[in-house]
C-alpha positions in Angstrom: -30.4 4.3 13.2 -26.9 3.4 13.0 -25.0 2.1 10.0 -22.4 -0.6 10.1 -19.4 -1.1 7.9 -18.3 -4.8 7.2 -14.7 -4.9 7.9 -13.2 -8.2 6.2 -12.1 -10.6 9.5 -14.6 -11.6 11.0 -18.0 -10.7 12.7 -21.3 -11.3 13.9 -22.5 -7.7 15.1 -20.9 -4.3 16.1 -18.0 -3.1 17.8 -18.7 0.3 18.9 -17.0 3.3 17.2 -18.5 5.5 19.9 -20.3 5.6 23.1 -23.8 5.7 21.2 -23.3 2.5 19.0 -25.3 -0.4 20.6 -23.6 -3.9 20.5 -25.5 -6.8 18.9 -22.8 -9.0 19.6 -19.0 -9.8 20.7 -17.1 -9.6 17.6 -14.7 -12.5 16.5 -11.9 -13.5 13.8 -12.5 -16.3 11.3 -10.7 -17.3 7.9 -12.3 -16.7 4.7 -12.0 -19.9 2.1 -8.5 -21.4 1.2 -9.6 -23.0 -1.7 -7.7 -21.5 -4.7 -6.4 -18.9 -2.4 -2.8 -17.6 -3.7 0.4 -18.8 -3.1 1.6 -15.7 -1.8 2.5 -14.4 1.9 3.7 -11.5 1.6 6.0 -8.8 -0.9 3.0 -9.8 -3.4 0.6 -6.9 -6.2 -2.5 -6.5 -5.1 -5.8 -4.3 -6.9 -9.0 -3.5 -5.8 -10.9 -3.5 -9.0 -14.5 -2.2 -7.4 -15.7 -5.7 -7.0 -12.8 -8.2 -6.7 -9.1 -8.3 -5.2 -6.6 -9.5 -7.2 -2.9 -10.7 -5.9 -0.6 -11.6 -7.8 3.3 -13.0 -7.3 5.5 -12.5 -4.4 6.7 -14.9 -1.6 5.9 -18.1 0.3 6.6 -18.7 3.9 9.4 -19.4 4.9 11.7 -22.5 5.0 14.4 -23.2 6.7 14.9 -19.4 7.5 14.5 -18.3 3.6 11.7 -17.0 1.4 10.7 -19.5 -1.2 11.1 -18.6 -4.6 9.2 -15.9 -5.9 5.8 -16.6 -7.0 4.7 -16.1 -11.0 0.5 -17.2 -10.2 -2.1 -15.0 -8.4 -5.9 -15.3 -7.8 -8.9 -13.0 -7.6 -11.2 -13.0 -4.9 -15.1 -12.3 -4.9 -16.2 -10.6 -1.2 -19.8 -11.0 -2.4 -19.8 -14.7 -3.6 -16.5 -15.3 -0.6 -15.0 -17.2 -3.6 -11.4 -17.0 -5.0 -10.7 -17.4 -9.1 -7.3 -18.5 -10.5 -5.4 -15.9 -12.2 -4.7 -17.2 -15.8 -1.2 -17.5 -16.5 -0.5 -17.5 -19.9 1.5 -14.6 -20.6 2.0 -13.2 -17.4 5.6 -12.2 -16.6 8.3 -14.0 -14.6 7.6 -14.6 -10.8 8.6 -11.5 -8.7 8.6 -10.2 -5.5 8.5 -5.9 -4.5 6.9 -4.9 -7.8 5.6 -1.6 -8.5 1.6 -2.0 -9.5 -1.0 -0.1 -9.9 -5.0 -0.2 -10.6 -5.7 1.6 -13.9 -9.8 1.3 -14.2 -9.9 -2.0 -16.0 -6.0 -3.8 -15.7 -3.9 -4.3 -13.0 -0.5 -3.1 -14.0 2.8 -5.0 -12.3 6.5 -4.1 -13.2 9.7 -4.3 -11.9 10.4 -6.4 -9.0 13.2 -8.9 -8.3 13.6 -12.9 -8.1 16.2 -15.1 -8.1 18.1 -13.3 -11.3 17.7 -10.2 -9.6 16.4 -6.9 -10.5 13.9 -6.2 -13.2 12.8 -3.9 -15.6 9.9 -6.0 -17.3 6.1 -6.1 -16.5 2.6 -6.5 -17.4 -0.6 -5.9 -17.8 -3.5 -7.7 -16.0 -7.3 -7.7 -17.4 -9.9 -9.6 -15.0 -12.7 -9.3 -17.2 -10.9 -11.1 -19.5 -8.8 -13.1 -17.3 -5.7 -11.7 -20.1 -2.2 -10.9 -19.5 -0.5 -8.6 -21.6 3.2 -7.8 -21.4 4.1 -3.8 -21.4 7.2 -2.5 -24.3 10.8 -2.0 -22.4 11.6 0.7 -24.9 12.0 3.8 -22.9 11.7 1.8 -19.2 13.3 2.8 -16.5 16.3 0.8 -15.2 15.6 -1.9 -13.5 14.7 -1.9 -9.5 12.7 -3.3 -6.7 10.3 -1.6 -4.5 9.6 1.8 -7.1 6.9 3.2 -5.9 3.8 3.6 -8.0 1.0 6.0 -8.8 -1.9 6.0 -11.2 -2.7 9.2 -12.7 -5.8 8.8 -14.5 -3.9 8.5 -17.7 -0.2 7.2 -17.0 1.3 5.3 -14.3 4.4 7.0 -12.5 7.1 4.8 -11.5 10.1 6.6 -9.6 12.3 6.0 -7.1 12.9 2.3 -5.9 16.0 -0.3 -4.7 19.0 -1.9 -7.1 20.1 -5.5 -5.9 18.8 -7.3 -3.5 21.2 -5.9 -0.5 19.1 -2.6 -0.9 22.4 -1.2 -1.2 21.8 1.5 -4.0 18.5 4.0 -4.0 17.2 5.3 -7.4 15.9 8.9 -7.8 14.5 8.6 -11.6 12.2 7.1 -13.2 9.4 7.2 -16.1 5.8 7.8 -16.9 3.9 4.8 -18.7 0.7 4.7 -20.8 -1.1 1.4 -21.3 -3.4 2.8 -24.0 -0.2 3.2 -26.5 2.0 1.1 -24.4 5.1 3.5 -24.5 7.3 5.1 -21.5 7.9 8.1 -21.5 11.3 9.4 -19.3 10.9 12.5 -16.3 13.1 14.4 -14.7 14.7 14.0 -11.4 13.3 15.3 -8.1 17.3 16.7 -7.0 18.1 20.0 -7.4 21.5 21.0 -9.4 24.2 20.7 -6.5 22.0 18.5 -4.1 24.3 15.2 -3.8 21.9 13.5 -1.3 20.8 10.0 -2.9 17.0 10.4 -2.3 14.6 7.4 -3.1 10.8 7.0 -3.0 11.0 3.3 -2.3 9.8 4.0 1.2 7.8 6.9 0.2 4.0 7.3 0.6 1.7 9.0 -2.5 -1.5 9.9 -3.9 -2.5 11.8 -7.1 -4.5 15.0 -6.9 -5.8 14.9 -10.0 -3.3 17.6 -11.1 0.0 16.7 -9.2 2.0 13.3 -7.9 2.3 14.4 -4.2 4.4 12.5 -2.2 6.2 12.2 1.6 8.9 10.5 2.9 11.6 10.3 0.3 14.4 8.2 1.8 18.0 9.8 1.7 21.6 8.3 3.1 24.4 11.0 2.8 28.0 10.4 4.1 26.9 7.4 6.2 23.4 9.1 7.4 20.0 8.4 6.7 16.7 9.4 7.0 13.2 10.6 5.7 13.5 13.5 3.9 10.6 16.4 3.0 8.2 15.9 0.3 8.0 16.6 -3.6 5.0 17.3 -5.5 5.0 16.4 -9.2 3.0 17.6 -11.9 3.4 15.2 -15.1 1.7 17.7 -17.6 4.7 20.3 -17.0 7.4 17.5 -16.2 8.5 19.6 -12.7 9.5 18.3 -9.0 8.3 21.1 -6.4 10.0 20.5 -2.9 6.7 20.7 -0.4 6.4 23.2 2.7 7.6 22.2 5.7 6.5 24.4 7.9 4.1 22.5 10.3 4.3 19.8 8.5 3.9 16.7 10.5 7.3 15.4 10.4 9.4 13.4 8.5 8.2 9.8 8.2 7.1 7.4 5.6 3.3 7.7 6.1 1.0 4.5 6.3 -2.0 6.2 5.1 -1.5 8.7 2.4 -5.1 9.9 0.3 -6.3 12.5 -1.5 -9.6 14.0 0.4 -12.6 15.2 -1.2 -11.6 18.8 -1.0 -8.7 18.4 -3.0 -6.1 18.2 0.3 -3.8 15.4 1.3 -4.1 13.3 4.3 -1.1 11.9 5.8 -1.1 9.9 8.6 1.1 7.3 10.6 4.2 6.0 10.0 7.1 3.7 10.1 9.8 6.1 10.6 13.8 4.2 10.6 11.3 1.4 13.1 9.9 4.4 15.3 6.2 4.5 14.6 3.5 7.5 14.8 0.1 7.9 15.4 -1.0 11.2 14.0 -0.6 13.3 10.8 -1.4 15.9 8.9 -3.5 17.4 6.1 -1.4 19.3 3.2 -3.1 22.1 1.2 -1.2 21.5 -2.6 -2.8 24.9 -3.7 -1.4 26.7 -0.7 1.2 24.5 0.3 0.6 24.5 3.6 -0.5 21.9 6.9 -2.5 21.5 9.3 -1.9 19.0 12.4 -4.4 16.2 13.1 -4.1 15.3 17.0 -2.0 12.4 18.0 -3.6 9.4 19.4 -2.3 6.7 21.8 -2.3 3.3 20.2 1.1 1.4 20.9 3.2 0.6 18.6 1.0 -0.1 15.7 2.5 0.2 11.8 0.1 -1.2 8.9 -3.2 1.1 8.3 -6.1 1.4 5.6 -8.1 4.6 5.3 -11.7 3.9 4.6 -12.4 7.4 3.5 -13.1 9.3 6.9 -11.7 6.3 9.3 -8.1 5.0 9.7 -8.4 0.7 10.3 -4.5 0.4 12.1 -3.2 -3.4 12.4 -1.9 -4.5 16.0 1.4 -4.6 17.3 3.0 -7.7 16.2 5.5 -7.9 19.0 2.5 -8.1 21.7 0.7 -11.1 22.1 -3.0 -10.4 21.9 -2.6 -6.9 20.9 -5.9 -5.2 19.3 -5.7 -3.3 16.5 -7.8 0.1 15.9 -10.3 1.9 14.5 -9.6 6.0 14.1 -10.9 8.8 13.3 -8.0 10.7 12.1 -9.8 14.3 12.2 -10.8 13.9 15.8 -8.7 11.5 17.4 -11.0 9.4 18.7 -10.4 5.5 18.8 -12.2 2.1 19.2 -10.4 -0.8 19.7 -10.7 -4.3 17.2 -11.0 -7.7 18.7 -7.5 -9.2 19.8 -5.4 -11.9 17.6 -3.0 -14.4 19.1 0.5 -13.8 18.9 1.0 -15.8 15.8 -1.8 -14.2 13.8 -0.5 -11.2 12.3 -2.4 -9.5 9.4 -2.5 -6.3 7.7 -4.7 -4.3 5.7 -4.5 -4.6 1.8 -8.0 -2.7 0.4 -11.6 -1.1 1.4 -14.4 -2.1 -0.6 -16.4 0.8 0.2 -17.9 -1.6 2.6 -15.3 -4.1 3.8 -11.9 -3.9 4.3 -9.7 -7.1 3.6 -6.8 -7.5 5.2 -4.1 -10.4 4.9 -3.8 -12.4 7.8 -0.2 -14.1 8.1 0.4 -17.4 10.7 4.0 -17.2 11.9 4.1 -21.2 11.1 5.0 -21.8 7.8 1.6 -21.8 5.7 0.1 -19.6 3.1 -1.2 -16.3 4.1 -5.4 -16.5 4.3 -7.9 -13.9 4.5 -10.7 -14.1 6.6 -14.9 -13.2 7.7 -16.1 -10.0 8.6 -16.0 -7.2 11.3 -18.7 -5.1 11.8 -17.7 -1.5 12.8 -21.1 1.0 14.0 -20.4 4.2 12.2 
């Protein structure tokens, strides 16, 4: 007998992920509740805490051809009772938009960011047990910046790399390790080499921790008027060094939409966004070898947001097509099913996999708060 995976859109049987997978039913789209459903549309933090989402801050939808003001309120939603819950906001920081977050075990950690006064170098913590904010020390905090990109490490959250000012006209290269048990930063060296005068940045980067090294792809550089992805850097926050990864047969240079640490101990990287040029395939990356292997390409459009479920690859549609489908993929193999189609205005993306169900954010290009919505069920 077959299994099925609930995927969080909509659904009232299976879509077939191969030829052997009998369908109950067509599949269809609906909207999980508004009620007490965030503010946010999009640039927001969001968690998967094992039994609830949490999003906090970010943006509304636009007016008048301008993002509203960044939001400082969040909610936390319940798959199992379809109910959302009001994040508290006593304490919490200042609204903010492109944070750097992470999901510790038991807080949600948000810092950084921008809003109207610009860049930031404050934060917080989140506890949803306790529904309690807690704001993190500055002493020892890396310099303010949007979009840093952030990595949980078991023990210590990495923030490196990111933008300064809101024209995204300067990339930062540093950054800092923080620990929420004695809620102190401590500072770590920079990924550049003596001599190297690229300005590298891991805002549009893609990582994952190994449970003994930061690995991370798609660095982006600019250098005498150029740009570009660079190779990768592996971290290991115990000795405080940057290694540069291989790159032979490596999959290219890209900033990856699906970027996990497998069960062997290897890296999958997959898709990408690459300067608006997208990619279907990947590769997996060997940190004790440092070496790749190529997973096949598939043929999928032009399709950009992804979620890896743990052996499957759940890729958002083309938002420039109306009633393009997004995917189901098997990265190892290649092989694809299609999703049921959206209109044109319907765009969503995935934000987190339950283990079971995969909730995505589903954006209306009117001007209305995002929603989430039902459930899709996938044969596996």
């Amino acid at each position: 007998m077959k299994t099925c995976l609930a995927l969080v859109l909509a659904a009232t049987g299976c879509v077939p992920s191969d030829a052997t997978c009998d369908v109950d039913s067509v599949a269809a789209w609906s909207l999980l509740p508004a009620s007490d459903a965030p503010r946010a549309q999009k640039s927001f933090a969001q968690a998967w805490t094992g039994s609830e989402l949490l999003v906090w801050g970010g943006e509304t939808a636009p007016s008048g051809g301008e993002w509203d003001a960044a939001i400082a309120t969040g909610a936390r939603f319940d798959p199992d009772t379809s109910r959302w819950t009001p994040m508290s906001t006593v304490d919490a920081p200042a609204g903010r938009r492109n944070v750097a977050s992470v999901w510790t075990g038991s807080e949600m950690i948000v810092w950084g960011g921008e809003n109207a006064s610009g860049d930031l170098a404050t934060g917080a913590r989140y506890n949803p047990v306790l529904d309690r904010w807690t704001l993190m020390s500055n002493v020892g905090a890396p310099d303010r910046r949007s979009d840093g990109l952030a990595v949980w490490t078991g023990t210590e959250m990495l923030v490196v790399g990111g933008w300064l000012d809101w024209r995204y006209s300067l990339q930062i290269d540093d950054g800092a390790l923080y620990n929420p048990t004695t809620d102190t930063w401590r500072p770590i060296a920079r990924a550049n080499p003596p001599g190297d005068d690229l300005v590298r940045s891991a805002a549009d980067a893609s990582a994952t921790w190994t449970g003994r090294e930061v690995v991370l792809w798609g660095s982006h550089f600019r250098s005498a008027g150029q740009e570009g992805y660079d190779a990768g850097w592996a971290y290991d926050p115990a000795t405080d060094v940057w290694r540069m990864m291989s790159t032979t047969g490596e999959p290219g240079m890209r900033s990856p939409e699906v970027m996990a640490t497998l069960p062997d101990g290897k890296v999958l990287v997959w898709g990408s966004d690459e300067l608006y040029r997208t990619h279907s395939d990947g590769g997996v990356y060997d940190p004790v070898t440092d070496t790749w292997r190529l997973l096949p390409p598939v043929n999928i459009g032009d399709n950009r947001s992804a979620l890896f479920t743990g052996d499957r690859v759940i890729v958002a549609p083309d938002s420039n097509v109306a009633g393009s489908s997004g995917f189901v993929v098997d990265p190892f193999t290649g092989a694809t099913s299609p999703l049921p189609a959206l209109a044109k205005r319907d765009l969503w993306w995935p934000l987190a996999w339950t283990g079971s169900e995969a909730i995505v954010w589903l954006q209306s290009a009117e001007p209305r708060s995002g929603q989430l919505g039902g459930s899709l069920k996938l044969c596996q």
